[in-house]
C-alpha positions as CSV (number, residue, x, y, z in Angstrom):
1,X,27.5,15.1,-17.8
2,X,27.2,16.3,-14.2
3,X,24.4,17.6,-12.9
4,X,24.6,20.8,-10.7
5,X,22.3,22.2,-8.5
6,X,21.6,25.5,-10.0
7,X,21.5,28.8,-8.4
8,X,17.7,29.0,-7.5
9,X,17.6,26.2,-5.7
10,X,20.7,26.8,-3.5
11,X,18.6,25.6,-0.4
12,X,17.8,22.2,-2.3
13,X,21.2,20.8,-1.5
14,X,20.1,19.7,2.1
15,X,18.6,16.7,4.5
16,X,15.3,17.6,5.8
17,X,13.3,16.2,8.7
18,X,9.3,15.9,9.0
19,X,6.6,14.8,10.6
20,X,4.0,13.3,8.3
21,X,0.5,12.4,9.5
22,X,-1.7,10.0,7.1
23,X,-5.3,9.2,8.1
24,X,-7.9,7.5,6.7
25,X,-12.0,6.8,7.2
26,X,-13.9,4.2,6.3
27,X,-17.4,5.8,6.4
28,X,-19.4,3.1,8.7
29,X,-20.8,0.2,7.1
30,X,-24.6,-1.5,7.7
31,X,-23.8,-3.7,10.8
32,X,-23.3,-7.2,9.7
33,X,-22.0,-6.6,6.2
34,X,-18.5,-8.0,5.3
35,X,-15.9,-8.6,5.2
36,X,-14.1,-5.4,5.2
37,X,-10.3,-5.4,4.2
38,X,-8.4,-2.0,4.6
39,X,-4.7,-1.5,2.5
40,X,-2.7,1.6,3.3
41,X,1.1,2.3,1.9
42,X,3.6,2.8,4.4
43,X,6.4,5.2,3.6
44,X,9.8,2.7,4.4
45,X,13.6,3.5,5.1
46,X,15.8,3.4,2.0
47,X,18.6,5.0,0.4
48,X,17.4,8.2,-0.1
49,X,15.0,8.3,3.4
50,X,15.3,7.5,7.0
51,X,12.0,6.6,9.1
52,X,12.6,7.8,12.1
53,X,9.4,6.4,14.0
54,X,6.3,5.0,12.6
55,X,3.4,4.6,14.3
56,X,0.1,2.8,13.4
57,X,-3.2,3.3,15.3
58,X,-6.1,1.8,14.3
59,X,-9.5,1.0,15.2
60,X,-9.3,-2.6,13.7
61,X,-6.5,-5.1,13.8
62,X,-4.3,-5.2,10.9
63,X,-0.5,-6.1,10.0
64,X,2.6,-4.9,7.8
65,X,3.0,-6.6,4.8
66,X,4.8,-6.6,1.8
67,X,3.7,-6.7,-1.6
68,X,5.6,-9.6,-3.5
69,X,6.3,-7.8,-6.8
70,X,7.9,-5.0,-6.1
71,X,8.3,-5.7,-2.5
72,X,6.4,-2.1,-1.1
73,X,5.2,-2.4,2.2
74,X,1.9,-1.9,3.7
75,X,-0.8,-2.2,6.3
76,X,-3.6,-4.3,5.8
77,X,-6.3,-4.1,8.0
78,X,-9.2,-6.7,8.4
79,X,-12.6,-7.4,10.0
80,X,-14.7,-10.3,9.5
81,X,-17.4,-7.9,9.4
82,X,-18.5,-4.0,10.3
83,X,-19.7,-3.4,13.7
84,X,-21.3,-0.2,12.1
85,X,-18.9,2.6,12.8
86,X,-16.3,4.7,11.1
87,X,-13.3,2.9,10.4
88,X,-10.3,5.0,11.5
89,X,-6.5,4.6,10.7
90,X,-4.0,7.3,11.7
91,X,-0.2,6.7,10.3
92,X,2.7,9.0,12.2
93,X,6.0,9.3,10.9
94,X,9.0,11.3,11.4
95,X,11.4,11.0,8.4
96,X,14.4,12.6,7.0
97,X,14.7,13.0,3.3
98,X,18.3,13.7,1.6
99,X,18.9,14.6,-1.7
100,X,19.4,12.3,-3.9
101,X,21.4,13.1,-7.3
102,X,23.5,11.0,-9.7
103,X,26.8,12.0,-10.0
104,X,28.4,8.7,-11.4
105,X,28.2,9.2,-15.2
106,X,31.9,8.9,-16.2
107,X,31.4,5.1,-17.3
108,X,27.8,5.8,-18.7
109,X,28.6,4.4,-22.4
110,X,26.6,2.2,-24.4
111,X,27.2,-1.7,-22.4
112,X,24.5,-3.9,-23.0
113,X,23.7,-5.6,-19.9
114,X,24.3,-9.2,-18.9
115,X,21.3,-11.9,-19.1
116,X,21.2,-11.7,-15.0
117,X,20.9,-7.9,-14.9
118,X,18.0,-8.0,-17.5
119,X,16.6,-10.5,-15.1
120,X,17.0,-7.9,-12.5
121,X,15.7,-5.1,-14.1
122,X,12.7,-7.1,-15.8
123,X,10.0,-5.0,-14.1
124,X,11.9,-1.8,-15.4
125,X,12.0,-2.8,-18.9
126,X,8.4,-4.1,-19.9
127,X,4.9,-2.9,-20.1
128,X,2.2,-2.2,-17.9
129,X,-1.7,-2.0,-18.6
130,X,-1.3,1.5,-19.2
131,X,2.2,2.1,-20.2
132,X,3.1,0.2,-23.8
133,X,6.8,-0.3,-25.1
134,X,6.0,-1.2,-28.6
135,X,3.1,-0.5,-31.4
136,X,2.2,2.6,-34.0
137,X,1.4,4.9,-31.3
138,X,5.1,4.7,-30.0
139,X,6.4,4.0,-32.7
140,X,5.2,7.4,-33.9
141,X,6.3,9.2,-31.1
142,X,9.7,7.8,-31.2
143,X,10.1,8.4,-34.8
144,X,9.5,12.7,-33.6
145,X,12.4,12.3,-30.7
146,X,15.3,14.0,-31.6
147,X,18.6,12.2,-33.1
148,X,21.2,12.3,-30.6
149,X,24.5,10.2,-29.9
150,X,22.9,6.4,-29.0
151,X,24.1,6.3,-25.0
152,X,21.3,5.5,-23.0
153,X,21.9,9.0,-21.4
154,X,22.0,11.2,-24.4
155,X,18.5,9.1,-25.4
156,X,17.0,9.5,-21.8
157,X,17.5,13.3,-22.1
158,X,16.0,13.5,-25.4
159,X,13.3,11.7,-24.0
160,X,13.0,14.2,-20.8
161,X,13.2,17.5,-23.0
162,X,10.4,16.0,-25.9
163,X,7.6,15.1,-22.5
164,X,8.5,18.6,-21.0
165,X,8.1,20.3,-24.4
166,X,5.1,18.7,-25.7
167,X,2.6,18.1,-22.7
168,X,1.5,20.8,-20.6
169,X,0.8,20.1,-16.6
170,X,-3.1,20.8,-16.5
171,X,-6.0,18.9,-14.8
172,X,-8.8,19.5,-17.5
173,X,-12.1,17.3,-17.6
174,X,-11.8,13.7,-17.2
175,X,-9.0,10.9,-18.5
176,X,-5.8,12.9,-16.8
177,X,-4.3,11.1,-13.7
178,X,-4.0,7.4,-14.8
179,X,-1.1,7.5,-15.9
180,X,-1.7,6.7,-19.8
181,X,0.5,6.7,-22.6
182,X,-2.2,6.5,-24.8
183,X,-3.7,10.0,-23.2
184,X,-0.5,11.7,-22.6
185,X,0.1,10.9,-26.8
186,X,-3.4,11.8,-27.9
187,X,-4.3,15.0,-25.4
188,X,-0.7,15.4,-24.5
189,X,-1.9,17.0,-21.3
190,X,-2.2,16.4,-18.1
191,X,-0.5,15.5,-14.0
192,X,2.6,13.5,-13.1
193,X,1.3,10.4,-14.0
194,X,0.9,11.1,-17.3
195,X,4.2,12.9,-17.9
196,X,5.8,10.0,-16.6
197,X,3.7,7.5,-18.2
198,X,4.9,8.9,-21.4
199,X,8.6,8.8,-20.4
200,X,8.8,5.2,-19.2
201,X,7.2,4.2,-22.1
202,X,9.6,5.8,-24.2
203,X,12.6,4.7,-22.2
204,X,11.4,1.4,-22.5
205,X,10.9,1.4,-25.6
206,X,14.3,2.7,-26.2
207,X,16.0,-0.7,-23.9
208,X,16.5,1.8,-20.9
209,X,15.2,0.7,-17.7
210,X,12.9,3.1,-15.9
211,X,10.7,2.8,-12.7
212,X,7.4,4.9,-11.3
213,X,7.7,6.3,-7.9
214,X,4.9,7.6,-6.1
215,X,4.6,9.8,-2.8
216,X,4.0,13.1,-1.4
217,X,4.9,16.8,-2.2
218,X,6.6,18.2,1.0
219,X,6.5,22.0,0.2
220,X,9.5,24.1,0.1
221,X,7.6,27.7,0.9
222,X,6.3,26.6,4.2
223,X,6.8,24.5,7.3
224,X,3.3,23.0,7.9
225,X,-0.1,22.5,6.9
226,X,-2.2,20.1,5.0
227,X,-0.8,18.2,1.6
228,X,-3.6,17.9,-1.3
229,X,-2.3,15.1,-2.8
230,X,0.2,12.5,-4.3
231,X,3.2,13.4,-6.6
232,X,5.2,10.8,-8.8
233,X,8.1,10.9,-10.8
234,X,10.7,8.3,-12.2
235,X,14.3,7.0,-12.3
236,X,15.8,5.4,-15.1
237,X,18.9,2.9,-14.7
238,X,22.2,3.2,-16.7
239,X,24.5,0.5,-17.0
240,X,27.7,1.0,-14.5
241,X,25.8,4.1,-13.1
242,X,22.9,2.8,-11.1
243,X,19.3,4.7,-11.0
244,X,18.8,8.5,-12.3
245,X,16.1,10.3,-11.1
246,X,14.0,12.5,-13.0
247,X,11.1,14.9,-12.7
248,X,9.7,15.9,-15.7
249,X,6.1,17.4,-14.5
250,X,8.2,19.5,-12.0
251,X,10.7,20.1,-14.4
252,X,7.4,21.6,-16.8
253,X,6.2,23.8,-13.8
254,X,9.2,25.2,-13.4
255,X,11.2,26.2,-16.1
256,X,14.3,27.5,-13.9
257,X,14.7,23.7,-12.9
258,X,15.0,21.8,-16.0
259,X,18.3,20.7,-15.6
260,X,18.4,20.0,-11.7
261,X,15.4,17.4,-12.2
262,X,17.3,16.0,-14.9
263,X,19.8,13.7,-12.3
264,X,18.3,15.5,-9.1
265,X,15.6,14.9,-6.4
266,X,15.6,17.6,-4.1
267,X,14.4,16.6,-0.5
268,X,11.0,18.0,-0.9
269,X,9.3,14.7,-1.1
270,X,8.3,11.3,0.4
271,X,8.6,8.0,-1.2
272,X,5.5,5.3,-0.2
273,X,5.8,2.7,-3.3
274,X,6.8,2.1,-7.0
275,X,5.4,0.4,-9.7
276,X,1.9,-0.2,-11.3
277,X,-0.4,-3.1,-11.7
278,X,-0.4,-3.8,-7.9
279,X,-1.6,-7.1,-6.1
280,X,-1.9,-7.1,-2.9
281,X,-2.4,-10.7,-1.8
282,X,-5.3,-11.6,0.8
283,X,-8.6,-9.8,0.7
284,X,-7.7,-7.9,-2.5
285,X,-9.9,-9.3,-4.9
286,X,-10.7,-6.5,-7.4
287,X,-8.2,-6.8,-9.6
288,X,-4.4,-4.7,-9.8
289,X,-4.2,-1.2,-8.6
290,X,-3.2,1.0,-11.4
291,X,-1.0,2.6,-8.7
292,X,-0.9,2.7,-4.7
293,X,-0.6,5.7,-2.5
294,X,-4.1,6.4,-1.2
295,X,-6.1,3.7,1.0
296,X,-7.4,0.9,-0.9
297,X,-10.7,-0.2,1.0
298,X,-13.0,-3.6,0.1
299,X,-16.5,-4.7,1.3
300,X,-17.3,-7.9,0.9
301,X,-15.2,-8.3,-2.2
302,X,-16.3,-4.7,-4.1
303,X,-13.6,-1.4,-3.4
304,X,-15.4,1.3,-1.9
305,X,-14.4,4.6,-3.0
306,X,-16.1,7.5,-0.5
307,X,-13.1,6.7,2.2
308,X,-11.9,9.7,3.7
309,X,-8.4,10.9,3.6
310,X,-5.7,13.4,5.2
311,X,-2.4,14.0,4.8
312,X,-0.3,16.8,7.1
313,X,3.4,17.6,7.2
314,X,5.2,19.6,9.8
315,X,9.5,20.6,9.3
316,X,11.4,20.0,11.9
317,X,14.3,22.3,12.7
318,X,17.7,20.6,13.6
């Protein structure tokens, strides 16, 4: 099955190039009080993104470092203790997204994979805090997925339309935002952590590999300005084929799009770091992030959660 890029989003099928601008403030601290340990994503090059330049300024030292799970990369910053002021980060980038859509699906059939590939894909295929594989709440919501033919794509797809067709993209009240199978089953509403919650766990569940991705939005109906926040989404893995991405909270906002953000990411996003359940070694001592793509502060061993944050983009014409 090939996946098109349909008609209104003609303009999708494109590199773009950005300048991204993340800062960060650690409100100041009573002088004295430590120590104070600062973690920041950084956005790195990969297939589907090219970091032009990066540039870290800071008003305390800090280093890359990379996460040994999943391997993302970040900066942690570290002071023995405040010297009561502000802590200030600022990150710089200029980046060029491309497009990244799965065309490879002629040998997408039903192969089991080898003992080392399941070794591989390990992370993709078992649970995390918040996202279960197994028990009576999936197994309920399995047992209301269509039948379709048993490839791993057909059962993706089936998976894709039943989260676009039975959640609705709302932030209502409290408990949206984590990410939660449980929620996303029992309120069936709520951001792209929860439609994609709900999707890896069914994917799982079903022996197909599938990965969280988080970043940020970089808006297609203007050239600059100020970002609100992070967006996620997810790639599954087919045997033969590789990774397919999908996007099933955009794919619920707009309707038109269903079938592009079935096998397509449009360059109208940045990638900082996959995965949940995050350790992030030295000075990180309040247990696994749920997810990691705002700054991650601790004082003397407890997270701190008034930090201040910005994120800006600005196109770049070629």
């Amino acid at each position: 099955m090939a996946v098109a890029l349909s008609a209104g989003a003609a303009d999708q099928d494109r590199a773009r190039t950005f300048s991204f601008t993340y800062e960060v403030e650690v409100p100041a601290q009573p002088a004295g009080t430590g120590s104070v340990d600062v973690f920041i994503p950084l956005a790195v090059t990969d297939a589907h993104q090219t970091i032009l330049r990066r540039d870290v300024k800071a008003s305390i030292p800090g280093r890359e470092t990379i996460e040994s799970q999943y391997g993302n990369t970040f900066w942690h910053g570290h002071a023995d203790r405040s010297d009561g002021k502000p802590i200030t980060v600022v990150v710089d980038y200029i980046i060029q997204r491309r497009v990244f859509q799965q065309k490879r699906l002629a040998s997408s059939g039903l192969r089991a994979y080898s003992p080392s590939e399941r070794k591989e894909l390990a992370l993709s295929l078992g649970p995390d805090l918040r996202v279960p594989i197994a028990g009576p709440l999936i197994d309920s919501v399995r047992a209301e997925l269509p039948q379709t033919d048993p490839s791993p794509l057909a059962r993706a797809r089936a998976i894709y339309d039943y989260v676009i067709d039975n959640m609705e993209y709302k932030k209502v009240g409290t408990g949206w935002g984590n990410g939660d199978t449980f929620w996303a089953c029992t309120k069936r509403y709520g951001n792209c952590t929860d439609f994609h919650a709900l999707f890896i766990s069914l994917a799982r569940a079903e022996g197909i590999p599938a990965k969280f991705e988080i970043g940020f939005p970089i808006p297609e109906d203007r050239t600059s300005g100020a970002i609100d926040g992070y967006h996620c989404w997810t790639e599954f893995h087919l045997p033969d084929v590789g990774w397919f991405p999908i996007d099933a909270s955009e794919a619920w906002k707009h309707k038109e799009r269903r079938d592009l953000y079935f096998g397509t990411q449009p360059a109208d996003r940045i990638q900082f770091s996959i995965g949940r359940d995050l350790e992030l070694g030295d000075g990180h001592t309040t247990g696994p992030l749920n997810y990691f793509i705002y700054p991650h502060v601790e004082v003397a061993g407890k997270r701190l959660d008034n930090v201040k944050r910005s994120f800006r983009f600005s196109e770049i014409q070629s």
